[in-house]
Residue frames relative to the residue before (quaternion, step in Angstrom):
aa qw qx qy qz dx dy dz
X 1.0000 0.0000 0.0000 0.0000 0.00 0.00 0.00
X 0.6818 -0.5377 0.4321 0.2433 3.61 -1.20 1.13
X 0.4164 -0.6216 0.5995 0.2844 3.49 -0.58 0.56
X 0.4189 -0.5403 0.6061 0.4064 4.15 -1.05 0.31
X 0.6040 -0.4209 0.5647 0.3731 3.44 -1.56 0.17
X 0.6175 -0.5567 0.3941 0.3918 3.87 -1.22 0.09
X 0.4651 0.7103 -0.2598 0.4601 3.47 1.62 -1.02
X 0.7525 0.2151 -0.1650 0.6002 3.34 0.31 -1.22
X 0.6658 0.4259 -0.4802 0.3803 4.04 0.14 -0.09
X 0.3071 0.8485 -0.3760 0.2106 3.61 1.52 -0.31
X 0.6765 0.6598 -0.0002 0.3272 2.74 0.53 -2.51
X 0.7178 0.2792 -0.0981 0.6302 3.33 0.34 -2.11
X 0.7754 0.1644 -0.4222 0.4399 3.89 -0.45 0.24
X 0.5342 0.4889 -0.5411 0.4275 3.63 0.45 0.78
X 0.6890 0.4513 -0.2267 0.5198 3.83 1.46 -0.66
X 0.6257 0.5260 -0.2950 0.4948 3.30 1.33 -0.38
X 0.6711 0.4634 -0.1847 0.5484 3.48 1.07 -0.58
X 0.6928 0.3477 -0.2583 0.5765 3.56 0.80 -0.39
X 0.5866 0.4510 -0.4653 0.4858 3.66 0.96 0.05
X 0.4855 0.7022 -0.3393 0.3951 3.19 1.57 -1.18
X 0.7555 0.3181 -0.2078 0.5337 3.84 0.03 -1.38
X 0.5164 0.6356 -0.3300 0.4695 4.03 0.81 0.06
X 0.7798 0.3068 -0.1593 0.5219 3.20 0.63 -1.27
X 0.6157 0.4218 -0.3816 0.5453 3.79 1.50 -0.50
X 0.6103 0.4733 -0.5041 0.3865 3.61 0.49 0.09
X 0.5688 0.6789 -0.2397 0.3976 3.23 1.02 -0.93
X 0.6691 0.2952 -0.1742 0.6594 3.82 0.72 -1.45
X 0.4690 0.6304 -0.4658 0.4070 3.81 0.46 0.06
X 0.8360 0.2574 -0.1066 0.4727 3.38 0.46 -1.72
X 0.5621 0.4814 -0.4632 0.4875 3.68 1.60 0.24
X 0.5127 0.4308 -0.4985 0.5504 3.82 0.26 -0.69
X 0.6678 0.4637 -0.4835 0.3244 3.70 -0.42 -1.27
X 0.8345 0.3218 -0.1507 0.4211 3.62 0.30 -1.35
X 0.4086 0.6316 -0.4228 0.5054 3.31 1.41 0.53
X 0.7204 0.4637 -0.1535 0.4924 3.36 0.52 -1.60
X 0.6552 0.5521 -0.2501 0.4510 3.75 0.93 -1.22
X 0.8484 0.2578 -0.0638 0.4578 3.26 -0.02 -1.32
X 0.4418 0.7021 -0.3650 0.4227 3.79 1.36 -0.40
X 0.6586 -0.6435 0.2830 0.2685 3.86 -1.21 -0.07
X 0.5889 0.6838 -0.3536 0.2463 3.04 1.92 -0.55
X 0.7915 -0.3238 0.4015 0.3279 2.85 -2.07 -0.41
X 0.5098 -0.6743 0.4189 0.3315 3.64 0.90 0.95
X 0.8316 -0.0518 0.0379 0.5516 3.45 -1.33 -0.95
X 0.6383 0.4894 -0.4396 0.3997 3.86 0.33 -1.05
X 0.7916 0.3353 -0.2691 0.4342 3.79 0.39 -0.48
X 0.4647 -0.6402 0.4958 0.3584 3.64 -1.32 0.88
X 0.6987 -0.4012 0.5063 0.3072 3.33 -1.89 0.74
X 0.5307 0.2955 -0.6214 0.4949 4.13 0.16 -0.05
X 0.5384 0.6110 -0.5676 0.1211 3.83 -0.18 -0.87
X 0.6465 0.5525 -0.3605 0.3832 3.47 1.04 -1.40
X 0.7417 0.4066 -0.3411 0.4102 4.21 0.98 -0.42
X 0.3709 0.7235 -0.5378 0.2232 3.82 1.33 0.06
X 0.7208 -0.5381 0.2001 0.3883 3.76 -0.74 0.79
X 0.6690 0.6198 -0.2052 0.3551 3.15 1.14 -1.27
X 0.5870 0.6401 -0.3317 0.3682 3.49 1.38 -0.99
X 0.4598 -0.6778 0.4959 0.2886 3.71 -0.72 0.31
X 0.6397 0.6084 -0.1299 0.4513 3.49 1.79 -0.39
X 0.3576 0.8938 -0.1803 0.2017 2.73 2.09 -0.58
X 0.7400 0.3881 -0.1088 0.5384 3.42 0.78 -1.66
X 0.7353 0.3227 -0.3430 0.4873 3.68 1.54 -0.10
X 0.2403 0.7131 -0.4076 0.5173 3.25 1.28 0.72
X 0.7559 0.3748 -0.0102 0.5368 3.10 0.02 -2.09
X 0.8220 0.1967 -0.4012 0.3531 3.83 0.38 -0.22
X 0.4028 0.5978 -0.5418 0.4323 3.52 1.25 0.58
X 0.6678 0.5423 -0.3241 0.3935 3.62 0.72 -1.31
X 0.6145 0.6980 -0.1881 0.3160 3.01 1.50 -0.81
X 0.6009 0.4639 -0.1375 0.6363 3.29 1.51 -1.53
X 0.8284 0.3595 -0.3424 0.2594 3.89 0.30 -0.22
X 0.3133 0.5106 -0.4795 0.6412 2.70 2.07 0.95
X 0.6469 0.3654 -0.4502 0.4954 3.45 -0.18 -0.45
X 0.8178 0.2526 -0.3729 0.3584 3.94 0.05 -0.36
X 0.5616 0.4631 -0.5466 0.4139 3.76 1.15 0.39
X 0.7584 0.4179 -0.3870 0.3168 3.57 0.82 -0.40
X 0.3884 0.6955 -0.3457 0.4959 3.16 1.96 0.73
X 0.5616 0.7088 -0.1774 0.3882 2.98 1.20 -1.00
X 0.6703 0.5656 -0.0606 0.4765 2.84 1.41 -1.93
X 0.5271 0.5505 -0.2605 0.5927 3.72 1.11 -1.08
X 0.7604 0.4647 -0.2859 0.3522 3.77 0.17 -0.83
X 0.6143 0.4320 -0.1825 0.6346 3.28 1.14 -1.68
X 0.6942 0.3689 -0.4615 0.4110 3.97 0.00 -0.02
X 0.5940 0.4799 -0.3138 0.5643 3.61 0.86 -0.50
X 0.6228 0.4472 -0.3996 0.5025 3.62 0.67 -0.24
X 0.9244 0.1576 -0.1389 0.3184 3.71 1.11 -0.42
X 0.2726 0.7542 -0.5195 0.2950 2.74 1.44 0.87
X 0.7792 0.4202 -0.2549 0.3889 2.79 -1.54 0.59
X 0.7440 0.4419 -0.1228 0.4859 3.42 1.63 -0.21
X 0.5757 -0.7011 0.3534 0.2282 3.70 -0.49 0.99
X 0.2365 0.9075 -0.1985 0.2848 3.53 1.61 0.56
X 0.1787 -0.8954 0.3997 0.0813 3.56 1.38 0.67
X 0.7408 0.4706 -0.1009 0.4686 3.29 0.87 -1.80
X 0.7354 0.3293 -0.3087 0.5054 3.74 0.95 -0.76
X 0.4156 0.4199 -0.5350 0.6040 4.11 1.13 0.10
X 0.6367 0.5780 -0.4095 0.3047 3.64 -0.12 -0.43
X 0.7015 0.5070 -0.0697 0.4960 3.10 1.06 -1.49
X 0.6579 0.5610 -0.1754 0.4710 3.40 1.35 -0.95
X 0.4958 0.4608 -0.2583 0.6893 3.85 1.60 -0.88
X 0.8154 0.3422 -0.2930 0.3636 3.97 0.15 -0.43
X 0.4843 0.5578 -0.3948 0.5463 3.43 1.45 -0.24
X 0.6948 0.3915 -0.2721 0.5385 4.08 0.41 -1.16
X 0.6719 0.3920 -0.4454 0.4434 3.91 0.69 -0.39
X 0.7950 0.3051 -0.3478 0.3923 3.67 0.81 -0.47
X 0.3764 0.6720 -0.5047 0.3898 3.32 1.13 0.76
X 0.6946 0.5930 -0.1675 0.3713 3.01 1.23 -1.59
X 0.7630 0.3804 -0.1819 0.4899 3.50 1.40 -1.04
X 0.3520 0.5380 -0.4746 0.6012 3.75 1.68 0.06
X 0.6418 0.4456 -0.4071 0.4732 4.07 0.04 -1.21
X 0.6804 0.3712 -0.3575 0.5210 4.36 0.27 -1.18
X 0.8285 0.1617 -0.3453 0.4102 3.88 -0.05 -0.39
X 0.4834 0.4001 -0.6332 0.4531 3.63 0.30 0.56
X 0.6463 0.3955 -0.3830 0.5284 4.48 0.50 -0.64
X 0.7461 0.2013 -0.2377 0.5885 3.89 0.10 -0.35
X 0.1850 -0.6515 0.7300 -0.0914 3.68 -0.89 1.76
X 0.4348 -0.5084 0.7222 0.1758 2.87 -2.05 0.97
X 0.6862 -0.4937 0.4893 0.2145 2.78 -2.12 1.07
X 0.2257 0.9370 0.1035 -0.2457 3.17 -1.00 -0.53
X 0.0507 0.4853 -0.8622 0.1361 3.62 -1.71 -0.54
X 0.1507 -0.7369 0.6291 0.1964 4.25 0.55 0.24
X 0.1213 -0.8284 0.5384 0.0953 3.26 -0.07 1.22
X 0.0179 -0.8098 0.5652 0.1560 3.69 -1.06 0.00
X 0.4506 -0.6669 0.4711 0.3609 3.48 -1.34 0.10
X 0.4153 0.1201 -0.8454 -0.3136 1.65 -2.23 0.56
X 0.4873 0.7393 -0.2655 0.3814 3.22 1.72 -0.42
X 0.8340 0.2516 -0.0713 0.4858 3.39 0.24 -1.21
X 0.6614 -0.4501 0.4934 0.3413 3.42 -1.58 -0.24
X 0.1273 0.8591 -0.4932 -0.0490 3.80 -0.23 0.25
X 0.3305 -0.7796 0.4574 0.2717 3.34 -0.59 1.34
X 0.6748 -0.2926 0.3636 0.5717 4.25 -1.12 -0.31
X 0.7598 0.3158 -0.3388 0.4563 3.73 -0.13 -0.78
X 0.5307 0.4089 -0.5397 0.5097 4.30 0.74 -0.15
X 0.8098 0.3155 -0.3248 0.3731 3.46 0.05 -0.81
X 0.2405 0.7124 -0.4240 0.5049 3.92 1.36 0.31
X 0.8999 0.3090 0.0861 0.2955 2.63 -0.14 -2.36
X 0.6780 0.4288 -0.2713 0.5319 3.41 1.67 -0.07
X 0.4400 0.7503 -0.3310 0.3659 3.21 1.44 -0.33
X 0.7095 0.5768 -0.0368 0.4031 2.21 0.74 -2.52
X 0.7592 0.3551 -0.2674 0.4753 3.95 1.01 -1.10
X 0.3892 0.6319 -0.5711 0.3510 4.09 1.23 0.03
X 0.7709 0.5218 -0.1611 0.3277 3.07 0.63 -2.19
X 0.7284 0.4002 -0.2951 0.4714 3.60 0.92 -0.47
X 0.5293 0.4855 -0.4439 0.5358 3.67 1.25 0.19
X 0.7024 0.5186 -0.2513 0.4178 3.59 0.92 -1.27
X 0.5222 0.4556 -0.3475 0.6316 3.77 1.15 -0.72
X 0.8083 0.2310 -0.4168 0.3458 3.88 -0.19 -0.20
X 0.5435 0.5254 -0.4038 0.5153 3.76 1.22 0.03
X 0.6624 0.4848 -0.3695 0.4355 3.65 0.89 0.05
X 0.5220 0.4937 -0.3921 0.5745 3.73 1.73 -1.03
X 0.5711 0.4318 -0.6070 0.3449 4.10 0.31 0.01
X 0.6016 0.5668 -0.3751 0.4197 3.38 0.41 -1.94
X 0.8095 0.3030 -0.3234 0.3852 4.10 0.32 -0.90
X 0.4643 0.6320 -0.4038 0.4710 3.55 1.15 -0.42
X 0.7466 0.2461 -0.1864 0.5893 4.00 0.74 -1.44
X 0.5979 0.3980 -0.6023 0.3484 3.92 0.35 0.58
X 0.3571 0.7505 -0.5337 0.1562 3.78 1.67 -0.94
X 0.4513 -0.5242 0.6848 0.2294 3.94 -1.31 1.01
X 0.8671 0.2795 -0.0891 0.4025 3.69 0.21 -1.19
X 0.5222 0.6079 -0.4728 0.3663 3.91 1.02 -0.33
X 0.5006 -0.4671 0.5024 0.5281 3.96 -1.22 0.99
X 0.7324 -0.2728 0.4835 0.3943 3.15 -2.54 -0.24
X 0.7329 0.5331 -0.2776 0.3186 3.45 -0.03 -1.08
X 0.7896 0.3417 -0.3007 0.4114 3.39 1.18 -0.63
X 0.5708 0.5602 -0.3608 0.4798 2.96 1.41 -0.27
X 0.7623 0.3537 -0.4497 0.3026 3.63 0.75 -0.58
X 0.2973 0.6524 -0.5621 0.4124 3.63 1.50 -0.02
X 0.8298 0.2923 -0.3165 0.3547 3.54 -0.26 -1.42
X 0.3813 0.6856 -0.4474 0.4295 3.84 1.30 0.05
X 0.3235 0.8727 -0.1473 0.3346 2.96 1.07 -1.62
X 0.8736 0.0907 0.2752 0.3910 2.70 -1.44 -1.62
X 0.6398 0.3700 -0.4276 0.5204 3.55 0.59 -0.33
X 0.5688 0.5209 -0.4770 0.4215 3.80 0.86 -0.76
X 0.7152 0.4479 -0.1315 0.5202 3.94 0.70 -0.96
X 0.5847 0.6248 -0.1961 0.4788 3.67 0.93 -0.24
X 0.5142 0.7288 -0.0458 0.4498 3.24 1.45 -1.36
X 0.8049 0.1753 -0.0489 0.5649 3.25 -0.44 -1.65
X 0.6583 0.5240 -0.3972 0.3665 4.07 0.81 -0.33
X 0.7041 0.3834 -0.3394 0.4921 3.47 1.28 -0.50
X 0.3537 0.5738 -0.5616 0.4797 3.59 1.44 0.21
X 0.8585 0.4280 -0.1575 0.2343 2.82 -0.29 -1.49
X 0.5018 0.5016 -0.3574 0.6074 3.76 1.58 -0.52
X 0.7071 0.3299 -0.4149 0.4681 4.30 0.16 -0.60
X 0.6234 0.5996 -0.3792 0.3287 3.86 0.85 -0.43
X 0.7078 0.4111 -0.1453 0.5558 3.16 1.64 -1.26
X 0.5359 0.5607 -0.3878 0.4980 3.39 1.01 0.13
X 0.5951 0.6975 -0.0923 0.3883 3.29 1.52 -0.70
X 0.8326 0.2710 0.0833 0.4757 2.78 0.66 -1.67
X 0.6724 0.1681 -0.1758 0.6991 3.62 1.64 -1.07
X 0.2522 -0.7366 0.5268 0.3412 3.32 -0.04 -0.74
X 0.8396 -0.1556 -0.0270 0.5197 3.92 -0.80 -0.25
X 0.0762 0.8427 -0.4622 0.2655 3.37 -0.77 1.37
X 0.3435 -0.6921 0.3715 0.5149 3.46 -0.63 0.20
X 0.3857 0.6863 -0.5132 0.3417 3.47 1.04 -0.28
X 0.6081 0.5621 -0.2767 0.4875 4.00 0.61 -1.76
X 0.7015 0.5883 -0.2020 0.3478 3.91 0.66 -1.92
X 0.7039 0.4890 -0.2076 0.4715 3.58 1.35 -0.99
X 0.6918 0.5132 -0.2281 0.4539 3.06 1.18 -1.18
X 0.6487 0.5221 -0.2931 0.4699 3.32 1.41 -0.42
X 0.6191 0.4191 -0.3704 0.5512 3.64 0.86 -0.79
X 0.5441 0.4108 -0.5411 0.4923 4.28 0.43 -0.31
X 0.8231 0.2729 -0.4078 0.2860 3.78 -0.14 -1.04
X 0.5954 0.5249 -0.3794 0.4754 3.78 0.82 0.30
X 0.4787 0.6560 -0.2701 0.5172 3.12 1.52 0.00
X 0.7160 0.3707 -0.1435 0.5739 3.11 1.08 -1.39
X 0.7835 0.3717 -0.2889 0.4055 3.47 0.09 -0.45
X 0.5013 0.4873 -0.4410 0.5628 3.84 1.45 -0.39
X 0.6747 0.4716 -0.3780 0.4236 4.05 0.51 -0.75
X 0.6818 0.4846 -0.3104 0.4516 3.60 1.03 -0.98
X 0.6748 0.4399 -0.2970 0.5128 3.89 0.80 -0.27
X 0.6626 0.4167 -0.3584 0.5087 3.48 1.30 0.09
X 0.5452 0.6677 -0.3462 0.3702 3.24 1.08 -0.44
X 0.6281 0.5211 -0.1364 0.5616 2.79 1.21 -2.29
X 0.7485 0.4224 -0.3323 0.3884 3.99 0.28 -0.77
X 0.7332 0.3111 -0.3733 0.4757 3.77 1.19 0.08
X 0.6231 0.4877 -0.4983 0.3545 3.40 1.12 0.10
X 0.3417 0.7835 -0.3819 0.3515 3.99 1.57 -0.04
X 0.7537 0.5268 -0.0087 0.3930 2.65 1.09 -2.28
X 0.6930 0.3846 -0.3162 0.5214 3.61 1.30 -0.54
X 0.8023 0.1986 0.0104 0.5627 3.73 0.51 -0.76
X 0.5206 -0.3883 0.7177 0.2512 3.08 -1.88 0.15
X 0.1256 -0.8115 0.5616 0.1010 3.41 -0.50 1.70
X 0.6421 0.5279 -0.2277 0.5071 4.02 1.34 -0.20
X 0.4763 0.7216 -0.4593 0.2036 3.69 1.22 -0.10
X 0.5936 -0.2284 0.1539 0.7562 3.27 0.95 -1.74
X 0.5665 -0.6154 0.5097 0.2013 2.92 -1.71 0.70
X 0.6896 -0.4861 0.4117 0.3446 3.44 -1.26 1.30
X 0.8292 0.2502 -0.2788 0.4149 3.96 0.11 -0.47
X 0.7217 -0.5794 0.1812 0.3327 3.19 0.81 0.80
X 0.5494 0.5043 -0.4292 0.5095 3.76 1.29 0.81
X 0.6932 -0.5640 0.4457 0.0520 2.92 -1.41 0.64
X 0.2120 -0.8781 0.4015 0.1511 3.70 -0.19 0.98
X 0.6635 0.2626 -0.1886 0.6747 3.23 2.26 0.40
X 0.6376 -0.5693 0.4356 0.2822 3.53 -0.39 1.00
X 0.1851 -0.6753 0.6931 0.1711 3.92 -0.16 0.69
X 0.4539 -0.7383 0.4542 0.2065 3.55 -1.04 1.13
X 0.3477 -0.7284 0.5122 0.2936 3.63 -0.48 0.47
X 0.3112 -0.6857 0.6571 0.0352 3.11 -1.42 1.26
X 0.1843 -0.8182 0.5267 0.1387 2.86 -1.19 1.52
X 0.1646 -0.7424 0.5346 0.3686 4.27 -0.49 0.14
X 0.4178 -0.5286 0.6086 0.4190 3.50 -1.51 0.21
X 0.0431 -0.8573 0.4936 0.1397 2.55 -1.58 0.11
């Protein structure tokens, strides 16, 4: 099938991307007021706690978690329309990892941890904690990988690439440091902080990335003055 013309791919990744940073603001300020105003164990306890069934916060939990799947696989719609048609390894790359961590944000907002969502090594963990924690590693880890491919992109402007520079530079040492402590202490407030920074970092980096879609063509030309398509050389007779 024919690539669309750029004209007509314009439109739909300027609405996709601006619905995008919408729907992440949105699941932003629900989880928050899930996690806040919910029953848990504040910092010592992880952010799924605020959607276990029992919570009264639960269903606004689950539909925040809910909308920031809907705005990474928005995301994904936008950034492909930004590259179709283009020879871009790193931003197809980035585009397959945005729809996979939509998909696995969508499986661990439907499959809740018991709870205190225990994990091992520390704790008992029933099939749906380890489901449901799995299910949230891979969908943090799939968006810390669409930076690294966003800042390798040959053809993304400067700005988007240095966003995903960015955040992956800060993104990094937090998911080290969140499998070490998960490791070594296990649930903690130490684990709880580190967790609310790297959802921090990666909810700011999909908003960033979802208004800088929405204003420009991020693949036309590149902030330092080169070209993201070879201008063809003209030859004169002579």
């Amino acid at each position: 099938m024919a690539e669309p013309p750029v004209a007509a791919r314009w439109p739909v990744r300027r609405l996709a991307a601006l619905v995008a940073a919408l729907c992440a603001v949105a699941g932003t300020v629900a989880v928050t007021l899930a996690v806040v105003a919910g029953p848990g164990p504040g910092l010592a306890g992880y952010v799924s706690e605020a959607g276990v069934v029992d919570s009264d916060y639960a269903w606004t939990y689950r539909s925040g978690v809910f909308a920031l799947a809907g705005a990474l696989l928005l995301l994904a719609v936008a950034l492909r329309g930004a590259v179709a048609g283009r020879a871009d390894p790193a931003l197809r790359v980035a585009v397959t990892l945005l729809a996979a961590a939509s998909l696995y944000t969508v499986l661990s907002a439907t499959v809740t941890c018991s709870a205190g969502c225990p994990l091992p090594p520390f704790e008992k963990a029933t099939v749906a904690d380890l489901v449901h924690g799995a299910a949230s590693i891979v969908a943090v880890a799939a968006v810390v990988l669409t930076m690294l491919a966003v800042a390798f992109s040959p053809v993304a402007r400067r700005p988007l690439r240095r966003t995903g520079v960015v955040a992956a530079a800060v993104a990094l040492p937090l998911a080290g440091a969140i499998a070490l402590a998960m490791l070594l202490v296990g649930r903690s407030s130490l684990v709880g902080v580190l967790e609310r920074l790297l959802l921090l970092v990666a909810v700011g980096w999909a908003l960033a990335t979802a208004v800088q879609l929405a204003v420009r063509d991020p693949t036309v030309a590149r902030d330092d003055g080169a070209s993201a398509v070879p201008e063809p050389t003209v030859h004169r007779r002579r």
